[in-house]
N, C-alpha and C positions, 0 to 999 in steps of 0.2 A: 130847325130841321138838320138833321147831320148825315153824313153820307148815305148811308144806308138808307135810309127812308127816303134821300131824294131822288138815287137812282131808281129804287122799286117805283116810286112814285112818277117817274118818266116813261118807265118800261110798264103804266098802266095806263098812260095818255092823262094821267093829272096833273093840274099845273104843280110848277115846284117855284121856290126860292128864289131861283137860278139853276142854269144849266149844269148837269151834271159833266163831271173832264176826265175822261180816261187820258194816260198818259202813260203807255208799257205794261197792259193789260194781257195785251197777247201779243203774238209776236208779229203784228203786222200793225200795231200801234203804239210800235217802242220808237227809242231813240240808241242811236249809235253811239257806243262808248266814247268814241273820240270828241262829237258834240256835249253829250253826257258831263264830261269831267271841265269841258269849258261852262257849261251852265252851272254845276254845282262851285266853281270859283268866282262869278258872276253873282249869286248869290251870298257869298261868302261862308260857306260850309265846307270842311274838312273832310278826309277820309280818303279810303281806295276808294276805287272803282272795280265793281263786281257784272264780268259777264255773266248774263241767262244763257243766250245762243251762241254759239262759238260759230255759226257760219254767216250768221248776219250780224254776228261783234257788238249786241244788245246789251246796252247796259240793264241792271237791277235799279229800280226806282226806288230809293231809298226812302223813309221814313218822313226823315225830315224834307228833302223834297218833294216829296207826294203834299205836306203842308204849305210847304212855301209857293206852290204851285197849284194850290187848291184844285189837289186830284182826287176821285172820290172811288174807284175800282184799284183792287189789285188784285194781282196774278197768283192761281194756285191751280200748281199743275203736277200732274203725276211723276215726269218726269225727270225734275229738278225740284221737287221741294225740299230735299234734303239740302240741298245748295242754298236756298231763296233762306238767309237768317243763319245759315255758318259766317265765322269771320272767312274775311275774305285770302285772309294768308294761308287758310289750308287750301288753297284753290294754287293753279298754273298761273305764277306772274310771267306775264309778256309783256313788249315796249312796240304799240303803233308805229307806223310810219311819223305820225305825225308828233310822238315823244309822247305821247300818256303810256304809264303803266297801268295795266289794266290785271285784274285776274281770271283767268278762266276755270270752269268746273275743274273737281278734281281729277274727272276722269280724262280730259282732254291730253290729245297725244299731238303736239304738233313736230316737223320735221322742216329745219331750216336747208332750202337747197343752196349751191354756189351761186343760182343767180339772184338770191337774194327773195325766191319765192318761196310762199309758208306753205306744209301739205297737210292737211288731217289726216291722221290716221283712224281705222276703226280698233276695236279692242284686240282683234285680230294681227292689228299693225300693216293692212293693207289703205292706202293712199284711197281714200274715196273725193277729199276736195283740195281746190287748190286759188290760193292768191297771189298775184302778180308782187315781185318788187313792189314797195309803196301803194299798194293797193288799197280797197279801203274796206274789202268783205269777200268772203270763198263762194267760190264757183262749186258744183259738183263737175268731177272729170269724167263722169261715165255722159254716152248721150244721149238724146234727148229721143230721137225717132229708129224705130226697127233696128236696136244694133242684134237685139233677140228674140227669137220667137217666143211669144207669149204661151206656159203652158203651163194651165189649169189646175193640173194635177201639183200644181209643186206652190201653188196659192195654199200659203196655211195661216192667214192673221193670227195675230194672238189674242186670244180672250182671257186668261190669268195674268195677274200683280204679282211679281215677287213681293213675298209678307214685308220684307224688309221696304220697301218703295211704299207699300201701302200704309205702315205703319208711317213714316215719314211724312206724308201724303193728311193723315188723320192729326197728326199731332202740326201741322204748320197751318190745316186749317181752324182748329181749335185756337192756338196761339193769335192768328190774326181774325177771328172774331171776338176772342175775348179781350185783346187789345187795343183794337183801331175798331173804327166804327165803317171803316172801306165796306161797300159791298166784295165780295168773294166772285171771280172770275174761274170757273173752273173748266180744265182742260186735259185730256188723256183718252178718252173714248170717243173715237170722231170715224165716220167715213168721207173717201175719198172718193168718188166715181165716175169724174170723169176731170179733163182741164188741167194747169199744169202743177196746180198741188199732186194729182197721181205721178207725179215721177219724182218727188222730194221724200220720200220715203218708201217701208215694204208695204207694198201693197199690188191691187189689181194691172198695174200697168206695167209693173219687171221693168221699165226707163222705155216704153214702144209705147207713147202716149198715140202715135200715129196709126198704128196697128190697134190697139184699145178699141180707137174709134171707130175703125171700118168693121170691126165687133159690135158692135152697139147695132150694127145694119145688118151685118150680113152673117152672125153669130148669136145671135138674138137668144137663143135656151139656155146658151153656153155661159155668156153674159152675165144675165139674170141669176143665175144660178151661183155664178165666182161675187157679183152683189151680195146676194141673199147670204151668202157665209161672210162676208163683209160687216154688214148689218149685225149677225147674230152675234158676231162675236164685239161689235161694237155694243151693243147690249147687255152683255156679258160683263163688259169692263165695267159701261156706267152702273150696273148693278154693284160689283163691288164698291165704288167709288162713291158711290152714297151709299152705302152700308158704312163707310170710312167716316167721312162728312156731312151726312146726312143735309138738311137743310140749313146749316151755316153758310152753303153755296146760293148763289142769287142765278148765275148765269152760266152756263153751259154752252160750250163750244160743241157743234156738234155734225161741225164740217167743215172743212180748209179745201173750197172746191174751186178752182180759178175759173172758169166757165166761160170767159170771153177776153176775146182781145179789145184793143183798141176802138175796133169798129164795129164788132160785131160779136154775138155767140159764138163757141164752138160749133155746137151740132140746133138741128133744127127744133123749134120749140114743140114742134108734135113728137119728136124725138127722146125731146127731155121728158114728156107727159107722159109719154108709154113705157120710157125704160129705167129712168131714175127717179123719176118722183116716187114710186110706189114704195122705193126704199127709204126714202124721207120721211116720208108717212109712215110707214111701221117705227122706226125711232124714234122721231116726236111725239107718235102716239106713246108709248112707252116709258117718254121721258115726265111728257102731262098726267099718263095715272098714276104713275109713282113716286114723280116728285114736286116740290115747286118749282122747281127750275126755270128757266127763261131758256128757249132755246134761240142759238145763238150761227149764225151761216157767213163765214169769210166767204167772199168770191170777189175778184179785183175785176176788172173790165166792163163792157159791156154787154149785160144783164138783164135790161130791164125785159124783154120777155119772158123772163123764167119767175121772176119778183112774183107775177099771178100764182103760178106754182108751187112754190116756196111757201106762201103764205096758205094754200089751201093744206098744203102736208105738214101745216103745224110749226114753222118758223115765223118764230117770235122778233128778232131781230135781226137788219142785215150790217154790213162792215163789206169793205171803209166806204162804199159810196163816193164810188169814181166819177165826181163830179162833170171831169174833162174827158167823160168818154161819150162814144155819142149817145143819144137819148137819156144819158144820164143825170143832164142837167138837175139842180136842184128843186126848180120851181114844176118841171117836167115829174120827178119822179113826189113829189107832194099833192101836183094834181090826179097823178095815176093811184097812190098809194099810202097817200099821208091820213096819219092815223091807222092805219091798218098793219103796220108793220113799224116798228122800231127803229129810223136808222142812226146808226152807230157809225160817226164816222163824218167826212163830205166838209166839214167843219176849215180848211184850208187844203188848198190844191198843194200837192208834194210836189208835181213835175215842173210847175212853175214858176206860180206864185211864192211858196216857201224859199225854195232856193234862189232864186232869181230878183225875186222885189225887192224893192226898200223896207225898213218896220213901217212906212204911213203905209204903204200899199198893203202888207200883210193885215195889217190891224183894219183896213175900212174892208177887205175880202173878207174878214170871218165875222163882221157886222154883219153883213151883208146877208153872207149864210145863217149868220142866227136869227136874221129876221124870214130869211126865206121857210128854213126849215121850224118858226113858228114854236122854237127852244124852250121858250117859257112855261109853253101847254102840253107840255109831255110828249114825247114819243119820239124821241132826237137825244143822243150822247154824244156830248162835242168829242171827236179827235179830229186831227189833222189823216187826212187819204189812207194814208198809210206809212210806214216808219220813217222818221228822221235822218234822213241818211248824213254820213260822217263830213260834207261838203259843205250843209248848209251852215250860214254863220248865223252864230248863236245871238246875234239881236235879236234876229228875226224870228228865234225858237220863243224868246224872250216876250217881244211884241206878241205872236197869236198867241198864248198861253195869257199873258196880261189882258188883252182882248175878250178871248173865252171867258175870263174871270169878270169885266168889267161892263160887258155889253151883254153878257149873260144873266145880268142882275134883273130884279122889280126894281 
């Protein structure tokens, strides 16, 4: 069974092999450049180090350690696939805090200030994020609640590809299906509509995620309506984008919605039923009659009231399955939802256990999780929570990934 046929074979509730291993599929399942380039020395493998994200300082999962690490997804996104298989010297070299040289896209503008802080610039050369001295990833500097009023009229998503992007887009998914045997993670047509992915880019919240929300209540046509042009033009894009790729793609991202904190939802779950689901449901409808696709829903926190939701509007798979959030639990969300929903993700705790444990503690947690989440019989993609961030030590990257591979088995 080689990758392709074990992930589809997960994402249909059939037993596989072994567990399938996402590892920097998207960008909430990556690893930090700085860990990045200690694992690929660990391994004993040469080369740069190639950024995807320049704000979370995401390394490229290279070829050879996608094998050495028995991964079986990679990333194709509209965004950067003309990046994703350039050498990495046509890219911005920078030096971490921590002494990796790393390269960033080519279009990246960064500005070193006197205290030693890095700025992004946009194309424009205005400062949109910023990291400390020694830091380890960018902040956005704009903030986060009512610095502006929200107005309607100036919501314009985009629904066209530059030919040049799209071309790029067709020829890197072509390349890596006729290459690798990875299933295809695809990502560039998503809405965002509610949570704190709406203020990580342009979209319905203009950075008044707090304002957003007392619209959802008390702006309810106006809402709806800035959705519904959300949607369509989310529609729009994935139309093109399988016209590009057509079914070489296995999975589709087709939300980056943060939707809960720690303890709890944003907004209330009769809330969510009346004003965003309706628009999940038109996309995933959309995405089921015209493609194969697997539709694919980020959201970090706690969730599990909406999970019912989700799965009635046509999402196929959830991410990362915040294990340590409440109601989240593994064994909790398998009796509410196993089998009926894909999860992707849950496979080792990021806030803790990764960073914090020993490699025996890491290795007996993602046992643990693969016997919970029942790995062997489909409908579970091991990752770790969520990305690897630049602190954790690379044994312990070492130990879960060896883990996933070994405890993953028949």
């Amino acid at each position: 069974m080689n990758s392709r046929q074990r992930v589809w074979k997960a994402l249909n509730y059939e037993p596989v092999d072994r567990v399938p291993i996402d590892l920097g599929a998207m960008r909430a399942s990556g690893i930090s450049a700085r860990v990045y380039a200690q694992l690929k020395q660990r391994l004993g493998l040469d080369g740069p180090v190639k950024v995807l994200d320049a704000m979370q300082i995401l390394a490229e999962v290279e070829p050879s350690v996608l094998e050495a690490c028995h991964v079986d997804v990679v990333p194709l996104e509209g965004i950067n696939a003309a990046w994703c298989g350039a050498p990495a010297e046509t890219g911005v070299a920078e030096t971490l805090a921590g002494g990796q040289t790393v390269w960033f896209p080519p279009s990246t503008r960064i500005r070193k200030e006197r205290d030693g802080a890095w700025v992004l610039l946009n194309a424009a050369g205005e400062p949109y994020a910023r990291m400390p001295a020694g830091g380890l990833y960018f902040d956005f500097i704009r903030p986060t609640m009512a610095a502006s009023r929200i107005d309607p009229a100036k919501f314009h998503p985009a629904s066209t590809i530059p030919d040049e992007q799209l071309d790029a887009f067709a020829r890197r998914a072509e390349d890596l299906h006729a290459n690798t045997d990875k299933a295809l993670f695809g990502w560039g047509a998503s809405i965002s509509l509610f949570g704190l992915s709406a203020l990580l880019s342009d979209n319905i919240t203009q950075g008044a995620l707090d304002e957003w929300l007392v619209m959802l209540m008390t702006e309810k046509d106006t809402a709806t309506e800035m959705m519904g042009r959300a949607t369509d033009a989310a529609i729009a894009l994935a139309k093109l984008y399988h016209q590009a790729a057509g079914d070489r793609v296995m999975i589709w991202g087709v939300a980056s919605d943060d939707a809960g904190t720690q303890r709890s939802g944003l907004i209330r779950p009769e809330l969510f039923t009346e004003m965003i689901l309706p628009h999940y449901h038109r996309f995933c409808d959309w995405i089921h009659r015209n493609t194969s696709w697997k539709t694919f829903v980020h959201s970090c926190g706690a969730v599990a009231d909406y999970v019912e939701g989700w799965i009635g509007a046509g999402v196929d798979i959830l991410n990362p399955v915040q294990i340590s959030a409440e109601g989240m639990a593994a064994a909790t969300l398998m009796e509410r939802f196993g089998k009926r929903v894909v999860f992707w993700g849950g496979g080792c705790d990021t806030q803790r256990v990764l960073p914090l444990g020993t490699p025996d503690e890491v290795r007996d947690h993602v046992r643990a999780n693969l016997e919970t989440f029942d790995a062997l019989n489909g409908g579970f993609v091991f990752s770790q929570v969520h990305n690897i961030q630049a602190d954790v030590p690379v044994e312990n990257v070492m130990a879960m990934l060896d883990a996933a591979y070994t405890f993953g088995r028949k």
